[in-house]
C-alpha positions in Angstrom: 274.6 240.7 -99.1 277.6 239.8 -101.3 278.3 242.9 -102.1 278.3 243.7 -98.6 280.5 240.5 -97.9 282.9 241.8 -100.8 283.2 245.4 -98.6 284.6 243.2 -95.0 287.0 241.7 -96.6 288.2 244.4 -98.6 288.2 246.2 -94.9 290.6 243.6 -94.0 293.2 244.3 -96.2 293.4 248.2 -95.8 294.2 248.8 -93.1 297.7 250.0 -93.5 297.9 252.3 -89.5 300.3 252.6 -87.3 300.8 254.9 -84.8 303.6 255.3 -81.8 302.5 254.6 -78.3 301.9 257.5 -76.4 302.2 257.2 -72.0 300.3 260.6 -71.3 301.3 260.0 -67.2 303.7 261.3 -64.8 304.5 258.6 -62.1 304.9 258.5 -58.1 304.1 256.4 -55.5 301.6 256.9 -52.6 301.5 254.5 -49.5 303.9 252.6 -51.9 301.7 252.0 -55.2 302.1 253.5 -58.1 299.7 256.9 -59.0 300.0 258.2 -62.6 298.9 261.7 -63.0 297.9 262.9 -66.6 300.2 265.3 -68.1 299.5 269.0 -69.7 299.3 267.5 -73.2 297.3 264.3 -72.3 294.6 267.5 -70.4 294.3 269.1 -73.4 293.3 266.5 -75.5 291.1 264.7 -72.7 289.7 269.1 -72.8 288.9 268.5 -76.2 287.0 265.5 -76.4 284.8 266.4 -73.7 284.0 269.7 -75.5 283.6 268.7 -79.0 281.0 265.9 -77.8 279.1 268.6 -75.8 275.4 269.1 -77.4 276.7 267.0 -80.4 273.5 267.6 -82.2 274.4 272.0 -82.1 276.8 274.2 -83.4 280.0 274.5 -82.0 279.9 276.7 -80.0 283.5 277.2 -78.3 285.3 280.0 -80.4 289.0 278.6 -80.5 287.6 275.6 -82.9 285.1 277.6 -85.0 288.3 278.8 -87.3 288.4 274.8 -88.6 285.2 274.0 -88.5 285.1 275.0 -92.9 288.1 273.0 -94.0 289.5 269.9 -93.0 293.2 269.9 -93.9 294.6 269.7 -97.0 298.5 268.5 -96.9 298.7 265.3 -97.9 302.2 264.8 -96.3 300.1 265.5 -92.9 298.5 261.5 -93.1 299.6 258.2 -93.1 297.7 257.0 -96.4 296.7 259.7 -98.1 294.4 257.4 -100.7 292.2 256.3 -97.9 291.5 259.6 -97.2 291.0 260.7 -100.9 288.3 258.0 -100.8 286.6 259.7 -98.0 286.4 263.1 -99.2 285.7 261.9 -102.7 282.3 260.0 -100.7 281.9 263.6 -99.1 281.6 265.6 -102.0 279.0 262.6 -103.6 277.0 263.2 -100.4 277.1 261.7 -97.3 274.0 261.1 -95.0 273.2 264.5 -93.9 273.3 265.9 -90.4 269.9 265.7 -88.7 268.9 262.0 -90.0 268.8 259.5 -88.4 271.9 257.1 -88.4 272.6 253.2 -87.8 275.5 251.1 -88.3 273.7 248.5 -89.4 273.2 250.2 -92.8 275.3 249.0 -95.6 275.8 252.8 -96.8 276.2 254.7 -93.6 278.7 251.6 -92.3 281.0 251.7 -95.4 280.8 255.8 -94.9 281.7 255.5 -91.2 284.6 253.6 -91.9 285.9 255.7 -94.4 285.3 258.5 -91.6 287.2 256.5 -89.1 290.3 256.2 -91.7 289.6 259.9 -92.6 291.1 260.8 -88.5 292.9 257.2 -88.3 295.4 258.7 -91.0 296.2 261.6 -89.6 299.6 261.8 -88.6 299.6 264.2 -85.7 297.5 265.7 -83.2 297.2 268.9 -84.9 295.7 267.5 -88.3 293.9 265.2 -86.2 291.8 267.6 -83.8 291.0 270.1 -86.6 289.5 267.1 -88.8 287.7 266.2 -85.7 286.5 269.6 -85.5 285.4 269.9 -89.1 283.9 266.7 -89.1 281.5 267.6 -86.0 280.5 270.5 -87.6 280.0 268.8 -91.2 278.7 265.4 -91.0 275.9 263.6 -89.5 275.7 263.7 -86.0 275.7 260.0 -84.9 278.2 258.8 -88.0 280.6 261.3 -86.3 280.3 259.9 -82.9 280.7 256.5 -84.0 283.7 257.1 -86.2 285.3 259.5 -83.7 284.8 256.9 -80.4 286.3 253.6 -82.7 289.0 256.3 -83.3 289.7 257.0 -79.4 289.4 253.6 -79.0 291.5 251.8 -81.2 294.3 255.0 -81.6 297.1 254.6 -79.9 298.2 258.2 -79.3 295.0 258.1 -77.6 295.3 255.6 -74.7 293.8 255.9 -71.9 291.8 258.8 -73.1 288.4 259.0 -71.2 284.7 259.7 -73.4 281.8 260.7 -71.6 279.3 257.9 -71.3 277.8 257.1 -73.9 274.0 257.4 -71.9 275.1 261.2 -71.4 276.1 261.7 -74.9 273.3 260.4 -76.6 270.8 260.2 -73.8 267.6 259.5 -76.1 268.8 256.2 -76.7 268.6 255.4 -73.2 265.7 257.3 -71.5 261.8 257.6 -72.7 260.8 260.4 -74.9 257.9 261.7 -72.3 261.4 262.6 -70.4 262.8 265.0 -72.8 259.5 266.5 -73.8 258.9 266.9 -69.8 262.0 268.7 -69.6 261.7 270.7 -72.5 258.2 272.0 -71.3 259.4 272.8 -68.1 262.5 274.8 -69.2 260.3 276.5 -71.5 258.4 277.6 -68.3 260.8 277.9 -66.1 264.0 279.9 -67.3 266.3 278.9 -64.3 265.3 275.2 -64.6 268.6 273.3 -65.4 270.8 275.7 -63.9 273.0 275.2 -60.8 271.8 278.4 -58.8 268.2 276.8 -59.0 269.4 273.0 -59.0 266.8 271.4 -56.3 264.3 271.8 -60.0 267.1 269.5 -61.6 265.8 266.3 -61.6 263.5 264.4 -63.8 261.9 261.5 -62.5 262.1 258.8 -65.2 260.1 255.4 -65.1 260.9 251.9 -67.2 258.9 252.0 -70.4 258.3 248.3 -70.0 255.0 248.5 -69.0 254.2 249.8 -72.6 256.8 248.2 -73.8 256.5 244.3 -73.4 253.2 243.6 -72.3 253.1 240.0 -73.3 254.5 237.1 -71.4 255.6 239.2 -68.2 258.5 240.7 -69.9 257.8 244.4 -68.6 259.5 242.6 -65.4 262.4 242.7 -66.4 262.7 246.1 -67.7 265.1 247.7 -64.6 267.8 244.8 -66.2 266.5 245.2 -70.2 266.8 248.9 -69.9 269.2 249.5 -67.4 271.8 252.1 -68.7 275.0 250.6 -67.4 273.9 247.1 -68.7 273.5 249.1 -72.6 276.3 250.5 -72.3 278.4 248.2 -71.4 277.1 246.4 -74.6 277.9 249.5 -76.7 281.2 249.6 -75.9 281.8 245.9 -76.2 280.8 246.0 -79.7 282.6 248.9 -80.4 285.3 247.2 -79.5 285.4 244.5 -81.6 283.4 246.1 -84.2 282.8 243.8 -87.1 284.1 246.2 -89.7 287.5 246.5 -88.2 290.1 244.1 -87.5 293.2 242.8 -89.4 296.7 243.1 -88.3 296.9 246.0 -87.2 294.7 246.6 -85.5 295.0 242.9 -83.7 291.2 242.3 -82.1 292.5 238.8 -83.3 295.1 238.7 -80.7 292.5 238.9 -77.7 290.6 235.6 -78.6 288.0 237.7 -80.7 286.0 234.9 -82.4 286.0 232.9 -78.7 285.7 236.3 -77.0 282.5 237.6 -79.0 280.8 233.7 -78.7 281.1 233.6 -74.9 280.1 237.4 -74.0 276.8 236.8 -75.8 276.4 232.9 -73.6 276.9 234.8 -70.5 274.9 237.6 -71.0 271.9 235.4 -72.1 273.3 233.0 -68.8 273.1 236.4 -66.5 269.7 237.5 -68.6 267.8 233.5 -67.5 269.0 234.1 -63.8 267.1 237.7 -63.8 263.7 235.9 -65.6 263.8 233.0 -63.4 263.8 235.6 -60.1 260.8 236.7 -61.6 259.3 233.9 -62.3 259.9 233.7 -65.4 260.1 230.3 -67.4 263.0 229.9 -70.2 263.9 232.0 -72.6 261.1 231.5 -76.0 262.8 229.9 -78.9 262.9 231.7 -81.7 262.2 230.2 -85.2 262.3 231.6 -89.0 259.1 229.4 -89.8 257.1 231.2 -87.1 255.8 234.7 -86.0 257.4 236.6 -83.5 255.2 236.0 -80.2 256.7 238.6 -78.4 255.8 242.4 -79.3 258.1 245.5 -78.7 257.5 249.5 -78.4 260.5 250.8 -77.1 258.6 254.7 -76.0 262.3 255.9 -77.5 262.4 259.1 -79.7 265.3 260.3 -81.2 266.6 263.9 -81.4 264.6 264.6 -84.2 261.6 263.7 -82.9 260.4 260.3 -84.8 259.5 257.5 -82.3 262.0 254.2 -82.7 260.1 251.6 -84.6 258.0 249.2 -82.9 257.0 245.6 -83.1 253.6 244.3 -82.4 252.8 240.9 -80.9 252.6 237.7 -83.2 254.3 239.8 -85.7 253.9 237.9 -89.2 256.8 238.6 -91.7 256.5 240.9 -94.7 255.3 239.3 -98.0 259.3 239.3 -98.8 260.6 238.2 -95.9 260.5 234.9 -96.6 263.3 235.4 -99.5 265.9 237.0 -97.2 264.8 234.1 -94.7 265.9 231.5 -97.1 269.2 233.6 -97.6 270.0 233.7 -93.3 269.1 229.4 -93.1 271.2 229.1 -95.5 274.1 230.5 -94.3 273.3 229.0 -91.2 273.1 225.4 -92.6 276.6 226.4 -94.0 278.2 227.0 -90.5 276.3 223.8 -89.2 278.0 222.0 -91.4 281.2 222.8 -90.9 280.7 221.9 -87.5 279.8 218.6 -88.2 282.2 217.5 -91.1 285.3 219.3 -88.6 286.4 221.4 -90.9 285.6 225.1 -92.7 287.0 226.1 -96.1 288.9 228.9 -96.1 288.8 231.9 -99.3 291.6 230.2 -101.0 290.3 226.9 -100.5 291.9 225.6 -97.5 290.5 223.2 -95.0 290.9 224.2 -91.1 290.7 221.5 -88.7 287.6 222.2 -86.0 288.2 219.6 -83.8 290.4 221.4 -81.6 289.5 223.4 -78.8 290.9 226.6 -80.0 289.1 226.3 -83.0 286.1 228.7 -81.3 287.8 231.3 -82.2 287.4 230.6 -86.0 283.5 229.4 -85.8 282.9 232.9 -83.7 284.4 235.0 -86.2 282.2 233.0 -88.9 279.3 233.6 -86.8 279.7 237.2 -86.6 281.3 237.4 -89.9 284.1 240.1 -89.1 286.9 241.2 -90.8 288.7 238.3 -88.7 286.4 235.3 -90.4 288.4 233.2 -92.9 285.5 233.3 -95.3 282.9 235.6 -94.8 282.3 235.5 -98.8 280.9 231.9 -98.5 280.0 232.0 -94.7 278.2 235.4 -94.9 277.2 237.7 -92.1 274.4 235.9 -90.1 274.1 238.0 -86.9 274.3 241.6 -89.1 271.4 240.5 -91.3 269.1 239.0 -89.1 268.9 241.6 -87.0 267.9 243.5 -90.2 265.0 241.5 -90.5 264.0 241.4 -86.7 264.7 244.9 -86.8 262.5 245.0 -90.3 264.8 247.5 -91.8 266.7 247.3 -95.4 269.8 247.0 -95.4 270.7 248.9 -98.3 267.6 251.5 -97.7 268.6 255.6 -98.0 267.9 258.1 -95.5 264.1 257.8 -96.7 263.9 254.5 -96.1 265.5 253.8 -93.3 263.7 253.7 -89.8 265.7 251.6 -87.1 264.3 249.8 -84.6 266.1 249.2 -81.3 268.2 245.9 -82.8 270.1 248.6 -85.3 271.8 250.0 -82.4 274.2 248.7 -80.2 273.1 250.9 -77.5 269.7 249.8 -77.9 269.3 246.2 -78.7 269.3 244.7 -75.3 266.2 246.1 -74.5 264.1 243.9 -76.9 263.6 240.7 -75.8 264.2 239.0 -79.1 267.5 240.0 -79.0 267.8 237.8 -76.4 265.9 235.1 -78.5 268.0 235.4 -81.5 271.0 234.8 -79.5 270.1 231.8 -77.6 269.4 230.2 -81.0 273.2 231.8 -82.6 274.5 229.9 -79.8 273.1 226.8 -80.8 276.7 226.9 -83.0 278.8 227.5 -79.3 276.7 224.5 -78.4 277.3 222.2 -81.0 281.2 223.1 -81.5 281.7 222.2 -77.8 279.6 218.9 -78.4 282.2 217.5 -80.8 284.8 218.2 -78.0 285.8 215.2 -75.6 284.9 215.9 -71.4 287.0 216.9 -69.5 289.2 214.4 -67.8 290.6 214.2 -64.3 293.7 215.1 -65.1 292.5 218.3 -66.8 290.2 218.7 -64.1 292.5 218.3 -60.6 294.6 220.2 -59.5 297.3 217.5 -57.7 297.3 218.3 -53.5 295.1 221.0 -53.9 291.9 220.8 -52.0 289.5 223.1 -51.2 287.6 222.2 -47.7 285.1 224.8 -46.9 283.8 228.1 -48.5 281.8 230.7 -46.5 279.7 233.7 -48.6 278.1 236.3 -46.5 274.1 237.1 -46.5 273.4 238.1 -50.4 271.0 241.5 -50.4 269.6 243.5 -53.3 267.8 246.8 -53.1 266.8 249.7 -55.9 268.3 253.1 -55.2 267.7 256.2 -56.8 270.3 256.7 -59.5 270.7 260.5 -61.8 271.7 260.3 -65.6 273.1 263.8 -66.9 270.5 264.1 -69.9 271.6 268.0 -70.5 272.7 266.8 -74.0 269.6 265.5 -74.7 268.3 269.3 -74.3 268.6 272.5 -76.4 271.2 274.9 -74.9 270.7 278.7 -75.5 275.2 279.7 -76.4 273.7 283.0 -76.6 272.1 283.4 -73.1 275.0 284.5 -71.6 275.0 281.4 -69.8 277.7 278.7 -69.7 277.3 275.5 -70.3 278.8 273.8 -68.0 276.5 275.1 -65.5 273.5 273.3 -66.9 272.4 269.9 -66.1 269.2 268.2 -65.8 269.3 264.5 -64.2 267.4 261.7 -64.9 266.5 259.5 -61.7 265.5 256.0 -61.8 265.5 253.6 -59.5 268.5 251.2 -60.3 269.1 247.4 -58.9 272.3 247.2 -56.5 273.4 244.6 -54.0 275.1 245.2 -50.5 279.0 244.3 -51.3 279.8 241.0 -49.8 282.7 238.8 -49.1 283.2 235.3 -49.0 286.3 233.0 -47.7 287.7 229.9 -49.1 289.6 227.7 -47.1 291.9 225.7 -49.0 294.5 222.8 -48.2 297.7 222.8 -50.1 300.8 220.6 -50.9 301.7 222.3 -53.4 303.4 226.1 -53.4 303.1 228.5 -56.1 300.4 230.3 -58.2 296.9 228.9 -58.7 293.9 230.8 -61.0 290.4 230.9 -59.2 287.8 231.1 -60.8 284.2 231.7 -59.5 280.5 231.0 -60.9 276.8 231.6 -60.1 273.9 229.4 -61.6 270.7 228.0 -60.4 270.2 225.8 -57.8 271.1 222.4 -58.3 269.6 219.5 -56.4 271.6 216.5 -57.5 274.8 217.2 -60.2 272.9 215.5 -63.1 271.3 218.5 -63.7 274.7 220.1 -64.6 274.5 218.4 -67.8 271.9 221.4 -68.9 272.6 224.2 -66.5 276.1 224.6 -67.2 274.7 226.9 -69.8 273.5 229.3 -67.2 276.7 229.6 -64.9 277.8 232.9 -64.9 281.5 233.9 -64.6 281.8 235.7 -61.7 285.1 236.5 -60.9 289.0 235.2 -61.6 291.9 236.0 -60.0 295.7 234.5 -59.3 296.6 233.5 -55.8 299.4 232.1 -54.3 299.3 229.0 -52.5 301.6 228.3 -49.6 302.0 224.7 -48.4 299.7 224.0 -45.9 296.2 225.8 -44.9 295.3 228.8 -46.7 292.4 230.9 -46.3 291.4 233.1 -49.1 289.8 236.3 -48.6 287.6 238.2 -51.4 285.2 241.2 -51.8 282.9 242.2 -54.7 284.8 245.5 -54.5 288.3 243.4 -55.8 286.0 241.5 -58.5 287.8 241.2 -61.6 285.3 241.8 -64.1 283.1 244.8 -62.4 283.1 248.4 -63.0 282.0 251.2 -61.0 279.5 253.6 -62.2 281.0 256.8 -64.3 281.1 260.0 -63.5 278.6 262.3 -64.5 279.6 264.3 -67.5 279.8 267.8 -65.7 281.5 267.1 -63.0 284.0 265.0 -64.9 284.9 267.8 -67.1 285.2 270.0 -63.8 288.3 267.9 -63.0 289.4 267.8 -65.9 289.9 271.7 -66.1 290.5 272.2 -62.4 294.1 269.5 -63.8 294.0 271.4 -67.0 294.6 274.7 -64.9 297.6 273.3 -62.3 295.0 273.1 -59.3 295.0 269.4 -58.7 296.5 266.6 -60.3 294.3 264.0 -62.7 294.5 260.3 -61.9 294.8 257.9 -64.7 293.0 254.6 -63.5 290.4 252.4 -64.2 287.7 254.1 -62.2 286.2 255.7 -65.6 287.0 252.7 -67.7 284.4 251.6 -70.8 285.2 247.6 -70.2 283.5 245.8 -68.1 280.9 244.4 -65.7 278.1 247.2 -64.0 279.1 245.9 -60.2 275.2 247.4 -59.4 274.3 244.2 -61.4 276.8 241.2 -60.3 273.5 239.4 -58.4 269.9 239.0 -59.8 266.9 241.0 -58.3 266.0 238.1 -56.0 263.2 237.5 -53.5 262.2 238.9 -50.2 262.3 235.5 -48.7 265.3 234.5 -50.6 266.1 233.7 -54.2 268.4 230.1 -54.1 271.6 230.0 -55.9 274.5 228.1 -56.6 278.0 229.2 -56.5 280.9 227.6 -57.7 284.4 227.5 -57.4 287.5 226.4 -58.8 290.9 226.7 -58.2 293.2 225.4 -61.3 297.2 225.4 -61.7 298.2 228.0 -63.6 298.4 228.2 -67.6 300.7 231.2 -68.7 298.7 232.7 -71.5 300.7 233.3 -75.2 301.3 236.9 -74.2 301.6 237.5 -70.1 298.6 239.4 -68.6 299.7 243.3 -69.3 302.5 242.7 -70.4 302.0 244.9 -74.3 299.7 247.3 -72.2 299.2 249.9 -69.5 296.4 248.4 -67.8 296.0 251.3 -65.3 294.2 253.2 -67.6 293.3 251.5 -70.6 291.4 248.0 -71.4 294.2 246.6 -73.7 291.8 245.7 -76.7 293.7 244.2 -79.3 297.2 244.1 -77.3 296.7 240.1 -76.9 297.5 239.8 -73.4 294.1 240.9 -71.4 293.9 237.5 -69.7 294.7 235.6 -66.7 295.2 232.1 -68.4 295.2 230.4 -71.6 292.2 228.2 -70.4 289.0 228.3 -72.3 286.6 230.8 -71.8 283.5 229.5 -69.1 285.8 226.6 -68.1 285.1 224.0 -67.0 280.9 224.1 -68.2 282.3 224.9 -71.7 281.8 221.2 -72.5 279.7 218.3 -71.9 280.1 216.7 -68.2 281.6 213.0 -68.0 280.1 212.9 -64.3 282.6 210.1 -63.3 285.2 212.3 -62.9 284.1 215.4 -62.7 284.2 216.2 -58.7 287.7 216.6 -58.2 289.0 218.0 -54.6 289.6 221.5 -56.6 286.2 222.8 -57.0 283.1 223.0 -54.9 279.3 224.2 -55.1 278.0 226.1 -52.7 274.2 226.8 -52.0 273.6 230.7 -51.3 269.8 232.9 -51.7 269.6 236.8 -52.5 267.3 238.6 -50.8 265.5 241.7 -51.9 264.7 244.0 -49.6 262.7 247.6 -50.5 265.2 250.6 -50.4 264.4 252.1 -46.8 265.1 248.0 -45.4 268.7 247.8 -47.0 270.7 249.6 -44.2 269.4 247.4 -41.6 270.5 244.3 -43.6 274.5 245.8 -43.4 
């Protein structure tokens, strides 16, 4: 592990990229707002992305890339540091992992090779050498390195803003469905030469169940599995940690500037917050506590295969650790006991010795970077990398293993791990630092509480309703495709159907009496019913942040109106691979013009999943809801970022407020002042009715 330690912070201090920002739009108004349309050159490159990820784990097929598919190129003048790139091809020509193996980022070899993949195309320093590396690359290294390096690449680039990936469950679609799917489909195409193809497209659809029945037999977990293994729920993981992947970071690339220590702390709370309100809808009791001492109660076989056929590894109930196990154990407490400390004494020690003062709020930020132990922590030599080697362990892979040795469970992948429920296990108890940082922080007090002639007097929230619906999952990637059939592509598709949780969109007012004009931040939470405010004291842990939004107040009554459709944090469902490429081309060609918008965005929320499953007589809830006096941020909200079509990672001005994250449950409660005129709970239930019963509840 220190070598590995040794290899993040040497990450830190090479990363020597820059690149000028690129606005790929044209600009008009309709009904008054602003439209951006994508230009020619922004279609060819949003073209190419979408073809070079097509049937990732084949040959290319498309004939104007095959001539760069057997050199990458060679002029050094053509990137930005050419010694980074050196270092890369000199780690080709040793050998890389090969194409066909299977690949995790939580490997000490294949990260460190992924990285230097990701400088291999960060470096180059135009489009030209950058596409045909791209292009070499696919055809050259191992499949899922290449798709790893090549998304951190279109994510973090900024030549490529606002460029748009197929989802990653459409990619890669063996990380998200069971293998008796693919093996269905295979069978049947075998049999049946027209299945998959549009002509015949009524045979296109592969019914696909949970696998949690298998899967999590013990302590009613297979319950659970339409949230555990829910695509858009995965994915939106995925994307979140390739955001802020530990490995990258630094100046340049600024993931510092967004909060990131703060950021990656309170994502994991309200997930686990969001993941208690689906058990407890269930019937489910609190989340197990997971212990180093102990065996791990709850088993896992995730019925995943990937490409190449082997099975993900599995987990059995009461697992007991390996006979040495206990020696890497002893390694992950103590590193823990290190960031426990630092809590308590109030300070951590930096690499060259200095002390930093945790007794301040912002402070998070540095004990969430510890925890996670990114590029971004001021110590990860002494501090170590507690979440990347645990999930080793839970995961029972070795971390410096070769292709030979390593066989990843579902925790080795971020697309994976929130399908096991000791992921959710192992957070609740890396939280237990959240906790005890925010312990050592006074309440709140009135006067950070109020909000002076602000009051709000009523809220109404219309009937709450969940319902499954049938939902289809482009798994044509996941398939062999025939190039020399004569056939295209594009006209191929077989769809996965499950049945997917989703809620009625509803809309709630607040009315609210002012003396005061000007802006005001709302913010709005759901948690579980509270019967007298002393419980708060524990449940503030399972508030989830709803929405947040700026309003201006005018003196006197004001009554604001909200939907789920203007929620700040949700996202839409993408489009399917296909058809999103059809539009492309149809733009690419001059027929129609592309909008560049959120509506295909990788951050954020899955709207199907804002409420929990609920009960057909009613699941009871609380919501809450605040209304603060506005906090400029540092950096104003979009103003270093185009926040029609990209997410602003790393630009330092994503937020609303300077506030902390989950306030005000971020601390402990001093109940004598905590009801201020401000804020107010409000008891709701969501009722879940079966999928023919939903359109009488509109």
């Amino acid at each position: 592990m220190r070598e590995f330690s040794y290899f993040l912070v040497l990450f830190s201090t090479i990363f020597s990229l820059t690149h000028g920002s690129y606005v790929p739009t044209s600009q008009t108004k309709v009904d008054g707002l602003p439209v951006k349309y994508a230009s020619k050159e922004f279609l060819e490159k949003q073209k190419f992305f979408f073809e070079i990820l097509r049937h990732i784990h084949q040959p290319i097929s498309f004939e104007e890339y095959l001539p760069f598919t057997g050199r990458w190129v060679g002029d050094t003048s053509k990137y930005v540091n050419y010694t980074e790139v050196n270092e890369f091809l000199q780690t080709f020509e040793q050998g890389l992992l090969k194409k066909g193996e299977i690949f995790t980022i939580y490997n000490y070899w294949y990260a460190k090779q992924t990285l230097q993949l990701y400088r291999f195309f960060e470096n180059a320093i135009d489009w030209d050498t950058y596409y045909k590396n791209v292009v070499w690359a696919r055809e050259n290294i191992n499949e899922g390195m290449f798709l790893c390096a090549l998304t951190l690449s279109v994510l973090h680039r900024k030549d490529l803003e606002g460029i748009i990936l197929p989802a990653i469950y459409e990619i890669y679609p063996h990380y998200f469905f069971n293998g008796d799917v693919f093996h269905d489909a295979s069978n049947r195409r075998s049999m049946e030469p027209e299945y998959g193809f549009y002509g015949n497209k009524r045979h296109n659809v592969a019914q696909s169940n949970y696998s949690a029945f298998f899967a999590t037999q013990f302590y009613g977990e297979g319950s659970l599995s339409y949230f555990t293994e829910d695509v858009g729920l995965n994915a939106y993981y995925y994307y979140f940690m390739m955001d802020y992947a530990p490995f990258l970071g630094g100046d340049k690339l600024g993931l510092k500037n967004d909060r990131r220590g703060e950021l990656y702390l309170f994502m994991h709370q309200q997930l686990l917050a969001r993941y208690y309100l689906e058990r407890n809808s269930n019937g489910l009791g609190p989340i197990q506590e997971l212990t180093w001492e102990s065996p791990i109660a709850t088993g896992y076989y995730p019925m995943l295969q990937y490409w190449n056929g082997v099975p993900f590894r599995s987990r059995e109930s009461n697992f007991l650790w390996r006979p040495y196990d206990p020696i890497k154990l002893t390694g992950i407490k103590a590193h823990e006991e290190r960031v426990r400390q630092a809590i308590d004494l109030g300070y951590v020690t930096t690499r060259d010795g200095q002390q930093l003062n945790l007794r301040q709020w912002e402070a998070i930020d540095i004990v969430g970077n510890l925890v996670s132990g990114n590029v971004d922590s001021v110590n990860v030599d002494y501090y170590k990398m507690i979440e990347t080697a645990a999930r080793m362990i839970l995961a029972q892979g070795d971390y410096y293993g070769s292709s030979s040795e390593v066989w990843p469970g579902v925790l080795m992948h971020y697309e994976t791990s929130m399908r096991d429920p000791v992921f959710y296990q192992f957070y609740q108890r890396l939280l237990g630092f959240y906790w005890d940082f925010k312990s050592y922080l006074p309440p709140y007090t009135v006067e950070q509480l109020k909000f002076d002639g602000v009051e709000i007097k009523s809220v109404y929230v219309e009937k709450l309703v969940t319902f499954f619906e049938p939902f289809d999952v482009d798994i044509s990637n996941g398939l062999g495709f025939n190039y020399g059939g004569g056939r295209s592509t594009w006209n191929f598709s077989v769809y996965a159907r499950k049945d997917r949780l989703n809620h009625k969109p509803f809309s709630y007012v607040l009315n609210v009496s002012s003396q005061f004009a000007g802006k005001g931040v709302v913010r709005m939470y759901m948690g579980p019913k509270m019967y007298n405010l002393g419980q708060l004291q524990y449940m503030k842990k399972l508030f989830v942040e709803m929405d947040q939004y700026v309003v201006d107040l005018v003196v006197g009554d004001n009554q604001i109106k909200r939907n789920t459709r203007d929620f700040y944090y949700d996202i839409r469902d993408k489009t399917t691979y296909s058809e999103l490429y059809m539009r492309i081309m149809k733009a690419y060609r001059g027929e129609e013009q592309f909008v560049l918008d959120m509506s295909e965005v990788h951050c954020g929320w899955p709207d199907r999943l804002l409420l929990p499953k609920g009960q057909p007589n009613g699941y009871p809830l609380s919501f809450f809801f605040i209304i603060t006096p506005y906090y400029p941020p540092a950096r104003e909200q979009f103003s270093t970022f185009d926040a029609t079509y990209t997410c602003g990672t790393g630009s330092g001005s994503k937020y609303i407020d300077a506030l902390p994250f989950g306030f005000p449950f971020d601390r402990e409660i001093n109940f004598s002042n905590f009801v201020t005129k401000n804020l107010i709970f409000t008891d709701v239930s969501v009722y879940h009715v079966n999928g023919n019963q939903q359109n009488e509840s509109h």
